[in-house]
N, C-alpha and C positions, 0 to 999 in steps of 0.2 A: 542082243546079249543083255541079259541081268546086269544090274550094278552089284559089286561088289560089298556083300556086307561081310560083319561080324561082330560077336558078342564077347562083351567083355563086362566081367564084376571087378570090383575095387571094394577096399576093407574098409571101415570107419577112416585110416590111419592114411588110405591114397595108394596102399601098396594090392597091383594084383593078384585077385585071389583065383583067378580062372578066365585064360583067353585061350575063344574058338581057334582052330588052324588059321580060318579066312581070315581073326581078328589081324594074328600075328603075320600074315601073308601081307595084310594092310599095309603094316608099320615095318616091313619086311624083317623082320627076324620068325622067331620061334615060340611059341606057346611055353615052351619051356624054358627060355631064355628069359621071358615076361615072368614068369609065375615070382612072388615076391617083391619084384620091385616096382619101386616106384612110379604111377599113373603119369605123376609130372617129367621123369625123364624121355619120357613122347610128347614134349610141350615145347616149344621155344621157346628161352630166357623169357622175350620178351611179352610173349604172352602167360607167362604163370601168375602173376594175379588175376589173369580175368578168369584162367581153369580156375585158380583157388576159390574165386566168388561164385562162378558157373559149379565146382561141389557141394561148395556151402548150400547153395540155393535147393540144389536137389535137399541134401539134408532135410532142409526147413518145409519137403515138399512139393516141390516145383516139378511138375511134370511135363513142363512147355518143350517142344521138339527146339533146337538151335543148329546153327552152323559154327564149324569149330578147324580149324586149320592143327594139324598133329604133326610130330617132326618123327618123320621115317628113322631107323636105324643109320642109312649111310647118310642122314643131313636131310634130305630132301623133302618137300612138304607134300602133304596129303589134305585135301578135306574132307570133310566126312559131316553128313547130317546126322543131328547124334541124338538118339530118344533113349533117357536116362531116364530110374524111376526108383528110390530110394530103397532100402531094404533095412526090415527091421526085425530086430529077433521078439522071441515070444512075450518079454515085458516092454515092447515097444520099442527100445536103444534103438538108435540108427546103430545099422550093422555094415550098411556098405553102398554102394550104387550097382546097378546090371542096367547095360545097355548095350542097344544094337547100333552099330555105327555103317553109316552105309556111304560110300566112298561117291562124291561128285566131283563136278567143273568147280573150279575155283569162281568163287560168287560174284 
C-alpha cells in the first residue's frame, strides 16, 4: 500500500489557503475545517518555533525535503516527510508555501 500523502498551501501569514482531502484525512479533520486557519494549530506548543524557523527558511528559499512531527485534530501525532517550496506572486513577494506532506514511521 502507498503512504499516505497530501498537499497543502499556506499564506505569507501561516493561515491555509488550500488542503487536499488526503491533506486533511492526515491531520484528521476536513479541508474545510483547515481552510483559513492557522498552519501552526497542527503544530505542538512545543515544537512551534522550529515550524516558525522551518517557514521562515522556505521563505528565504530553502527547498531541502525534512521530517516534521504534526498534531492531528484529536491530539495525537503524525509525521510526515514534508517537501515545501516557496511561492511567490508576480513582482516576486513571498506569497506562501505548497507542500506535499507524505505521512511516515516516527523517525
Amino acid at each position: 500500500m502507498a503512504a499516505k500523502q497530501g498537499i497543502w498551501t499556506i499564506d505569507s501569514q501561516g493561515r491555509t489557503t488550500f488542503a487536499s482531502p488526503d491533506m486533511a484525512e492526515i491531520l484528521g479533520t476536513t479541508a474545510e475545517d483547515m481552510a483559513g486557519r492557522s498552519s501552526f494549530n497542527y503544530v505542538f506548543p512545543e515544537d512551534i518555533e522550529t515550524a516558525q524557523r522551518l517557514f521562515q527558511a522556505k521563505e528565504n528559499g530553502d527547498i531541502d525535503l525534512f521530517t516534521f512531527r504534526l498534531r492531528r485534530a484529536d491530539g495525537s501525532a503524525v509525521w510526515a516527510s514534508i517537501h515545501g517550496t516557496a511561492m511567490r506572486g508576480p513582482d516576486g513577494a513571498f506569497s506562501g508555501v505548497v507542500g506535499t506532506f507524505t505521512v511516515i514511521d516516527e523517525p
